[in-house]
C-alpha positions in Angstrom: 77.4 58.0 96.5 78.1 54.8 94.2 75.6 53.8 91.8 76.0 49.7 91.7 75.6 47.8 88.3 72.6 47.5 86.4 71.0 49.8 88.8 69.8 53.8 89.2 68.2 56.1 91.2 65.3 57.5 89.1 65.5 61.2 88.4 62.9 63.9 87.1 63.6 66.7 85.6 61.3 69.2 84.4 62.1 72.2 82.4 60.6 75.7 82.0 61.0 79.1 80.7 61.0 81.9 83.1 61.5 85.5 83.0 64.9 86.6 81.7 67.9 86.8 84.6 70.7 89.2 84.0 73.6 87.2 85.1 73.8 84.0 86.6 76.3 84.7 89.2 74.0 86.5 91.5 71.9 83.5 91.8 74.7 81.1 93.4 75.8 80.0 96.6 78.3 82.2 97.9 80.6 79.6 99.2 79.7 76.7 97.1 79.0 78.4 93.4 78.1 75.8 91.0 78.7 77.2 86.9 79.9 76.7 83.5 79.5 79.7 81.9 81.0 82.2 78.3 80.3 85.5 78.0 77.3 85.0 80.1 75.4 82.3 79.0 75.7 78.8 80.5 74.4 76.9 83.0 73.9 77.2 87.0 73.3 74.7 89.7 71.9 75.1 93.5 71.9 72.0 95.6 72.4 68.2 95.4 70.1 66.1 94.2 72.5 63.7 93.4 76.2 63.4 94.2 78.6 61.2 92.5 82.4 60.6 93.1 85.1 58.6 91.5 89.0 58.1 91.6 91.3 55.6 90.0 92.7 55.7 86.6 89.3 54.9 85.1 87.6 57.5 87.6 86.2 59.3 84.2 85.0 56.1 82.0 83.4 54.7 85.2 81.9 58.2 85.6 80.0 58.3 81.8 78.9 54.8 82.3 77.3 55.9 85.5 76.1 58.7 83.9 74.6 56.7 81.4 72.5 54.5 83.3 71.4 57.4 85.6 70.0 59.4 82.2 68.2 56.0 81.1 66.7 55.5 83.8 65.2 59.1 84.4 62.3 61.1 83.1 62.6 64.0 81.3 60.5 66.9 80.6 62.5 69.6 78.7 60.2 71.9 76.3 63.2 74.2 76.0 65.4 71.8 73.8 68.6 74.1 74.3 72.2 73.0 75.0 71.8 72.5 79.2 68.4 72.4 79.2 67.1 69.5 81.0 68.8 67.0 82.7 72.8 68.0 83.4 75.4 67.1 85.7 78.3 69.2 86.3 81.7 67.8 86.8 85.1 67.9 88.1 87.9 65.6 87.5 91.8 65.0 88.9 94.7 65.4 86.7 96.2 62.3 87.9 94.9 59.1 89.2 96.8 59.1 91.7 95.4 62.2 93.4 94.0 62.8 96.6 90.9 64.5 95.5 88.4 63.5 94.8 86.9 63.3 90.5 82.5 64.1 91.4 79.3 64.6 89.3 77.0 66.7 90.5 73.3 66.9 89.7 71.6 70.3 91.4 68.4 70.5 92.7 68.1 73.4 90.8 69.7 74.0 87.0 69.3 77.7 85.6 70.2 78.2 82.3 70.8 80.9 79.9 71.3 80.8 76.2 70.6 83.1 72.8 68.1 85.7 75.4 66.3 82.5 77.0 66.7 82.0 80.5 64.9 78.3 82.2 64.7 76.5 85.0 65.0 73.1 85.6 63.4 72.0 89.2 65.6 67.7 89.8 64.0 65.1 92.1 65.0 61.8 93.1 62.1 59.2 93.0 59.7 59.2 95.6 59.9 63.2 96.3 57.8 66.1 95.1 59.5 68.4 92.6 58.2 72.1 93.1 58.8 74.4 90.9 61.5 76.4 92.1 62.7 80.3 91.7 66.0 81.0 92.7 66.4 84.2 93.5 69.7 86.6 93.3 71.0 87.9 96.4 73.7 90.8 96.6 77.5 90.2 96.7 79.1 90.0 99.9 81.5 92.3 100.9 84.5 92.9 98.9 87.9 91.3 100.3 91.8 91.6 99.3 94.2 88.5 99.8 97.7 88.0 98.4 98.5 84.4 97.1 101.9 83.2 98.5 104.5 80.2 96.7 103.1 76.7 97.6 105.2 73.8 97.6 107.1 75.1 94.5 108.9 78.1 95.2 110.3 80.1 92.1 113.6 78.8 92.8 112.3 75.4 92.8 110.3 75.5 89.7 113.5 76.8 88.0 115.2 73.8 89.0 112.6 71.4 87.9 112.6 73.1 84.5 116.1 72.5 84.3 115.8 69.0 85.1 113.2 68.4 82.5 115.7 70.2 80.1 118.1 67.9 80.8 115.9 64.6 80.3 114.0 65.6 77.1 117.8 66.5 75.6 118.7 62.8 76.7 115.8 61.4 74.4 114.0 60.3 76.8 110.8 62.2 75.4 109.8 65.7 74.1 107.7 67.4 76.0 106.6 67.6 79.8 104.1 70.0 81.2 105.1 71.3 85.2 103.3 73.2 87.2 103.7 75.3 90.3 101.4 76.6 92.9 100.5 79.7 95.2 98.4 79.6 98.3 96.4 81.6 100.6 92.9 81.9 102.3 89.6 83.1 101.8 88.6 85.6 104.6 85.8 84.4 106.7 82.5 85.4 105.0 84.7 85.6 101.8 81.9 85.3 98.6 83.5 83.2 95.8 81.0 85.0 93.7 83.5 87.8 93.6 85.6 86.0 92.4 83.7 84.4 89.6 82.5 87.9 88.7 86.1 89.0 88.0 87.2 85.9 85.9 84.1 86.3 83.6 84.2 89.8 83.4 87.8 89.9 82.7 87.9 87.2 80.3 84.7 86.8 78.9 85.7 84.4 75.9 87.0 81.8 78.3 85.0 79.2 80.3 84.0 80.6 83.4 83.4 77.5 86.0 83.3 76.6 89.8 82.6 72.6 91.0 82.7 71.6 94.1 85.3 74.0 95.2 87.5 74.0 91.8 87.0 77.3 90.3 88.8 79.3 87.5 88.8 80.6 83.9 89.8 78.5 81.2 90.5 79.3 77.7 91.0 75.8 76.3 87.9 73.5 75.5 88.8 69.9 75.9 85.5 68.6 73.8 82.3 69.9 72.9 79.3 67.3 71.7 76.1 68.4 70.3 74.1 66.8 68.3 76.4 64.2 67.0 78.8 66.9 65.8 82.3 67.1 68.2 84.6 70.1 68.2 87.8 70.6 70.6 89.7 73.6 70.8 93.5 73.3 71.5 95.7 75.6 73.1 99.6 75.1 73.4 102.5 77.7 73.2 101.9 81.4 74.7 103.8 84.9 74.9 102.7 87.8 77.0 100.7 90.5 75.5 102.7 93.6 73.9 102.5 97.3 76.1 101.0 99.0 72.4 100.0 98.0 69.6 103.2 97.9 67.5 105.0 95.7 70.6 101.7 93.6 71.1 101.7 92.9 67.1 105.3 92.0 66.9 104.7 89.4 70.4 102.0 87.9 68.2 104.0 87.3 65.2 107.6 86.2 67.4 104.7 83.2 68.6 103.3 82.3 65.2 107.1 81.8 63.9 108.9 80.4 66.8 110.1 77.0 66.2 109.5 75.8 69.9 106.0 76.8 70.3 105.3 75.5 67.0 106.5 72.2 67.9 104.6 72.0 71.4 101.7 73.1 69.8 101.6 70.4 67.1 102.3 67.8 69.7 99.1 68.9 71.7 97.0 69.2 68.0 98.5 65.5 67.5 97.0 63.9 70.8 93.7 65.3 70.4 93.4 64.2 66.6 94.6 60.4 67.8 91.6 60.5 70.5 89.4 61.4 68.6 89.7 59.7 65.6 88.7 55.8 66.9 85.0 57.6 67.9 84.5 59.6 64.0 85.7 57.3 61.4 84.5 59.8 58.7 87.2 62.0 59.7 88.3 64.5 62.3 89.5 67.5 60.8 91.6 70.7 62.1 93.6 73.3 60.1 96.5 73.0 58.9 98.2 76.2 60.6 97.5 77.3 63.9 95.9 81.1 64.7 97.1 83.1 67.8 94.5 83.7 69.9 94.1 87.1 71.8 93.6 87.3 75.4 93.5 90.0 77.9 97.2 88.8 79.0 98.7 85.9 77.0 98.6 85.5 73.1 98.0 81.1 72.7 98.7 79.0 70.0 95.3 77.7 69.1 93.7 75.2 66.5 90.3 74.2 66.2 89.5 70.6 65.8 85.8 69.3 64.7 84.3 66.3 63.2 81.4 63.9 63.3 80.8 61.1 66.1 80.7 57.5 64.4 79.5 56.0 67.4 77.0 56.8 70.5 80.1 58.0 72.9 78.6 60.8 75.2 80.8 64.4 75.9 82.3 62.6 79.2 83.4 59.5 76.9 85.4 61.8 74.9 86.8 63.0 77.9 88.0 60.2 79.6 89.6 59.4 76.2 91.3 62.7 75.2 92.7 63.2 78.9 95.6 64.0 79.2 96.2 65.8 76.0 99.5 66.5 75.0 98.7 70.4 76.1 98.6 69.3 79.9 100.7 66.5 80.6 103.5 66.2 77.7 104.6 63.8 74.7 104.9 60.8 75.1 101.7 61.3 77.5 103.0 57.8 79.8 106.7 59.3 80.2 105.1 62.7 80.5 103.4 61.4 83.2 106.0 59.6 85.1 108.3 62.4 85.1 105.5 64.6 86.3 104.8 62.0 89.4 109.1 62.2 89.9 109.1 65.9 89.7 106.7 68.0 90.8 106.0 67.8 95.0 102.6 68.6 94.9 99.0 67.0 94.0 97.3 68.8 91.4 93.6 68.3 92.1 91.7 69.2 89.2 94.1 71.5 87.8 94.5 70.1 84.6 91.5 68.0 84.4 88.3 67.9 82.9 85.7 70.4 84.0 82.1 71.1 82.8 78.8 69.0 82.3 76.8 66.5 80.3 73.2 66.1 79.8 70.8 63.4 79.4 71.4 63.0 76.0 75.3 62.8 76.3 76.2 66.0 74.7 78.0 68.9 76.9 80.5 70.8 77.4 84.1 70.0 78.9 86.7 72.3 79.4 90.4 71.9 80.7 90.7 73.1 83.6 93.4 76.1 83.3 93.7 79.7 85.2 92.8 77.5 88.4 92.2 77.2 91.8 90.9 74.9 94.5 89.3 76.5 98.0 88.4 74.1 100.5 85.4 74.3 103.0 87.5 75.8 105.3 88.7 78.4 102.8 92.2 76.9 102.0 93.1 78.4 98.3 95.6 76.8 95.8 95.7 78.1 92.7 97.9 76.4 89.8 99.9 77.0 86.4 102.2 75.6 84.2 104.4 75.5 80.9 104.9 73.1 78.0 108.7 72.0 78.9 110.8 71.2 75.4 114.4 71.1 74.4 114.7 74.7 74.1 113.4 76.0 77.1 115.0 78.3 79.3 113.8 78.0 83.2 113.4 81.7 83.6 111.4 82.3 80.3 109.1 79.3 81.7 108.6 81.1 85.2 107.9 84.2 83.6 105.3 82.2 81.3 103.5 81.1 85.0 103.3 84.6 86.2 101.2 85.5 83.3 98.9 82.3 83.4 98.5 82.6 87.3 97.4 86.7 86.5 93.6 86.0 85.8 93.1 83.9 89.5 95.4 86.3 91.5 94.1 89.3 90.2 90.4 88.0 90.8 91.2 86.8 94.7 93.4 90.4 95.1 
């Protein structure tokens, strides 16, 4: 659906507490699951109310402008006052412009929410239509399934080679970092429950962002931007090693990141970019420390900084968005070069890998994560999952296809 300038369908939403639920996942649609979840609080969705899509290279600006006249226009009724109470639309968007799939917003019928020991509901009609107050209910898992995940259209061999090609251009000065990704694919078994799946990833990795829009599901440990309240934070994440076997070994991994040169250098890159996108939209100052922290997850140590200021201006979460993507951490440095060697390289389309994925409310905070630990299933069941590495001068093409075993480990492990 496309929303035409200067006008909006009229949306109500109205917002209530209900008894507690203990987990969200239960409650979705087994083969359409609709979530943005961390360590089990989050949001939920069931149905459409309202379905939006975009595509082009200002597929995400056009999408927070629409957004912005649909939340005018609507009325409100959220007593809860949480972050994703009330009015919310999730979202999904490509990587690239150029990119077959399609970028959507997607308002449910039906948001559930859970937060700080507070579950709600809120119950979204379109003008003209009764809004009943509903009570989704959670249904048991279906039946559990095994699959194996297969190469895509870049083989190991092949992702090898486009490493080495990279290599060979960033040494040429032609720029300093590019981000490639390869694939695996596979299919969902008929009757398969993407639940299961989602139950894995967030039980597995419970500090990332657990999410699943319109068919793009994963577990990502990087937020792109976070608004509430006026106040904007960012999390970046750029330069990894695999987790140690023990404790001495997973110590000594953790200090070999902190120190190495390369990492350091991709990571401050991918610090830079954000800090430039941000700065135009808080004028007071956008502030991130000075040395980065490794971050611990179940299979990867990360380079990470944190990055918050205070918004100068009324841009909503999906603003912010549309003007931090593609950070450094996903696409390269320069970004435009980045980008073109990407489109010369790589043989595949990456959907939403890479993308923005999350929601924003009525009020133009949310939540957006990039979209990492990956995959995309089609209606019809088709999975291809995604990963990639920060390409520099130093890299090596078999330390950078070991790196994308380890970040495809969360999506395989959860479909196997």
């Amino acid at each position: 659906m496309t929303v035409p300038e200067g006008s909006a369908p009229a949306l109500t939403a109205r917002t209530r507490v209900v008894e507690p639920v203990a987990s969200l996942l239960p409650l979705l649609d087994p083969r359409a699951p609709l979530v943005f979840m961390r360590r089990g609080e989050g949001v939920a969705g069931l149905g459409e109310a309202l379905r939006l899509t975009f595509r082009g290279p200002d597929r995400i600006a056009e999408a927070a402008e629409t957004w912005r006249r649909i939340a005018s226009a609507a009325t409100v009724d959220d007593p809860v006052g949480k972050s994703g109470s009330g009015l919310l639309a999730f979202g999904a968007f490509t990587f690239d412009e150029t990119s077959a799939f399609e970028s959507v917003l997607i308002v449910p019928r039906t948001i559930v929410g859970r937060r700080d020991g507070l579950t709600w509901i809120t119950d979204v009609a379109v003008a003209g239509e009764d809004t009943p107050a509903s009570q989704p209910a959670p249904s048991a898992l279906g039946a559990e399934f095994r699959l194996s995940l297969q190469p895509g259209d870049v083989s190991p061999e092949l992702y090898r080679d486009l490493v080495a090609r990279a290599v060979d251009r960033i040494r040429s000065g032609e720029l300093r970092k590019v981000v490639l990704a390869r694939d695996l694919v596979g299919h969902l078994p008929e009757g398969g429950d993407l639940r299961r799946v989602l139950t894995d990833l967030a039980l597995g990795y419970p500090d990332t962002w657990t999410f699943a829009v319109d068919g793009h599901i994963g577990s990502s440990p990087e937020t792109l931007v976070r608004v509430n309240h006026g106040k904007v934070t960012a999390r970046v994440l750029a330069g990894s090693i695999a987790r140690g076997a023990d404790a001495d070994a997973d110590h000594a991994a953790a200090l070999r990141l902190a120190t190495s040169t390369k990492d350091l250098d991709e990571h401050r890159y991918a610090v830079q970019s954000v800090l430039d996108a941000l700065a135009p939209h808080a004028r007071a100052g956008v502030s991130a420390s000075e040395i980065p922290f490794t971050l611990k997850l179940p299979n990867l140590w990360h380079l990470a900084t944190n990055i918050e200021g205070t918004l100068s201006d009324v841009s909503s979460a999906l603003d912010l968005a549309a003007a931090l993507h593609p950070t450094a951490a996903v696409a390269g440095t320069p970004t435009s070069k980045a980008m073109d060697l990407i489109r010369e390289l790589e043989p595949l389309d990456r959907g939403r890998y890479g993308g923005p994925v999350g929601w924003v409310d009525a009020d133009g905070d949310g939540k957006w994560a990039v979209s990492l630990r990956s995959a995309e299933v089609t209606p019809g069941g088709d999975i291809r999952a995604y990963a990639g590495g920060g390409i520099l001068a130093a890299s090596d093409p078999d330390v950078e296809l070991a790196e994308t075993k380890l970040k495809f480990r969360p999506v395989v492990e959860a479909f196997a």
